[in-house]
N, C-alpha and C positions, 0 to 999 in steps of 0.2 A: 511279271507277265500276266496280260487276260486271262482268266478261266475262262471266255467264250469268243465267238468269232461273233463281229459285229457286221451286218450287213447294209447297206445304203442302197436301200431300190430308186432307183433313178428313172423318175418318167420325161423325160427330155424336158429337164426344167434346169434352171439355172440355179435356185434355191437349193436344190441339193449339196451345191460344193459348199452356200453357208452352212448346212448340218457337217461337212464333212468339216469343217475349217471349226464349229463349234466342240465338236467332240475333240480334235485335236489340241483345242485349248485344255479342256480336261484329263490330259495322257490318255483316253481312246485312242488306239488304232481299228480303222475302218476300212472293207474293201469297199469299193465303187461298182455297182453291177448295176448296168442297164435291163430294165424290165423284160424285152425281149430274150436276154442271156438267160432268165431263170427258166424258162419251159427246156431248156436244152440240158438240163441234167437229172435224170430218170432218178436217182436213188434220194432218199430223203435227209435230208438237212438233222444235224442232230447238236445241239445245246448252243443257239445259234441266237443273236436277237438281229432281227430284221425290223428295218425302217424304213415302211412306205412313205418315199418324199412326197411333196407337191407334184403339180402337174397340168397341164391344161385339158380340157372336156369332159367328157361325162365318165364315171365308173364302168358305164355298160361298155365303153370303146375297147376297156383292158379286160373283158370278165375272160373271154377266153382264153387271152392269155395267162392268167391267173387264178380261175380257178382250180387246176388242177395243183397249181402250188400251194396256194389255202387249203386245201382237201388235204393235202400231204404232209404238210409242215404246222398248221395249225392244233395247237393244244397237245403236240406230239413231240417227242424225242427231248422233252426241256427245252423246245424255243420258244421263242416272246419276240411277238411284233409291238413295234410303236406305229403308230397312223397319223401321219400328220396331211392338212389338210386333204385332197385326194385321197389321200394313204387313210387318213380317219374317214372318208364318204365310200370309199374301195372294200374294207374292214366290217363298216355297219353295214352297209347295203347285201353285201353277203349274208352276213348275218341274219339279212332278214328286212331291216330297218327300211323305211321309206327317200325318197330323197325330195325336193321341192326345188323349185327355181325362186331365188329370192326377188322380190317385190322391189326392194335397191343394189343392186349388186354391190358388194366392195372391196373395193381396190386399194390398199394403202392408206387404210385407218385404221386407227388404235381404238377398243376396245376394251372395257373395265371388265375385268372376275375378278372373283375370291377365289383365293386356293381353298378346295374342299378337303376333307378330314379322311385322307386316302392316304391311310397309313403304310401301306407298300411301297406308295411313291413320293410321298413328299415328307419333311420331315415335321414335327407337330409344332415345331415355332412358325412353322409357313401357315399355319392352320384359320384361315379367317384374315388375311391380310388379301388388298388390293392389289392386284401389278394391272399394268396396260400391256396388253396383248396385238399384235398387228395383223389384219385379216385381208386377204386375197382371195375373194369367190362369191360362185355367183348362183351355188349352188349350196344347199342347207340338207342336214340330216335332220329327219322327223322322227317322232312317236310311232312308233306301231302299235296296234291293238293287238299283238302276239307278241306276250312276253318269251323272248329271246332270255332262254336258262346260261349263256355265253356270257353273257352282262350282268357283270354285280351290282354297277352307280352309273347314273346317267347324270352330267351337268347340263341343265336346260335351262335356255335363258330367251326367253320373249318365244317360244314356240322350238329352238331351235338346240340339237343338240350338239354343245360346245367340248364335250371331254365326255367319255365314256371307260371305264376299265372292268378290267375282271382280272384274275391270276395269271392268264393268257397274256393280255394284251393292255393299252393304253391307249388314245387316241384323241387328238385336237384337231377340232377344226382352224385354229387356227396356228400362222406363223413362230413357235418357238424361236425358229433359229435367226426369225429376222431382229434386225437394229432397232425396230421397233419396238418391240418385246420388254420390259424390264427382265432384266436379270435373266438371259439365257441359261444357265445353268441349274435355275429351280427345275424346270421341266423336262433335264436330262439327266441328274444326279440321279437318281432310282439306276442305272445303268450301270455308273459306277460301282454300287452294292452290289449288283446282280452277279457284275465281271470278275470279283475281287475275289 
């Protein structure tokens, strides 16, 4: 049995049900909640991991729906959000972070990282190996000149910030759970430690 309740924020994106179909490969069980369901429950969430999916528009379209769940849930009760694309520009931009409109937008290409030496979430044989990553967006998280004390590592790559974590939280800009991606399961295992 889970030790936490997994949550799947759903901003009417399709992408969501591959995170929900990925963690099922992994024994996860996940609820499904639409971003609108979460302002409708007053009391606060407690040892819970919540993953902002993808999404289409800008972070500013959900802030008020969402910030008063950030406010509430955030760094509180033992929960941990993951942020994935939206979810990762949703996450920072609270925070503080900047956002940009990218100069190429992209849709359905693969992109080289390194897994970095984030020992919470990845394991240390992942430590400095390649995978190709699949990006959807047209939108990019920047540097701020106000170090945000929320943020332990920033992964910045050509101006743009691709993974960000702290004890809180994780976040990619880009597609985990898509076909693209090598090896879905590097960037969701941390979950299963967390749950266990």
């Amino acid at each position: 049995m889970q030790a936490c309740d997994i949550y799947i924020i759903d901003f009417d994106d399709s992408f969501s049900y591959n995170i929900v179909s990925t963690l099922n490969q992994m024994g996860l069980k996940s609820t499904f909640v639409n971003y609108k369901e979460l302002i409708k429950k007053n009391n606060p969430y407690s040892n819970c991991i919540f993953i902002l999916g993808p999404g289409p528009g800008h972070p500013a379209d959900y802030h008020e729906s969402l910030h008063s769940f950030l406010e509430g849930n955030f760094s509180l009760n033992n929960n941990f959000f993951l942020g994935i694309c939206l979810g990762h520009q949703i996450i920072l931009s609270w925070l503080g972070y900047g956002l940009s409109k990218r100069l190429k937008p992209i849709h359905g290409q693969s992109r080289e990282i390194i897994i970095p030496c984030w020992r919470e979430y990845f394991p240390s044989s992942y430590f400095g190996k390649r995978y190709y990553v699949q990006e959807y967006n047209s939108l990019c998280v920047v540097r701020n000149k106000n170090i945000c004390k929320m943020v332990s590592s920033l992964y910045v790559s050509e101006g743009e910030i691709l993974m960000a974590e702290s004890r809180h939280f994780i976040s990619y800009q880009f597609h985990p759970e898509s076909v693209g991606t090598d090896d879905n399961s590097v960037f969701f295992n941390f979950i299963v430690r967390r749950c266990s």
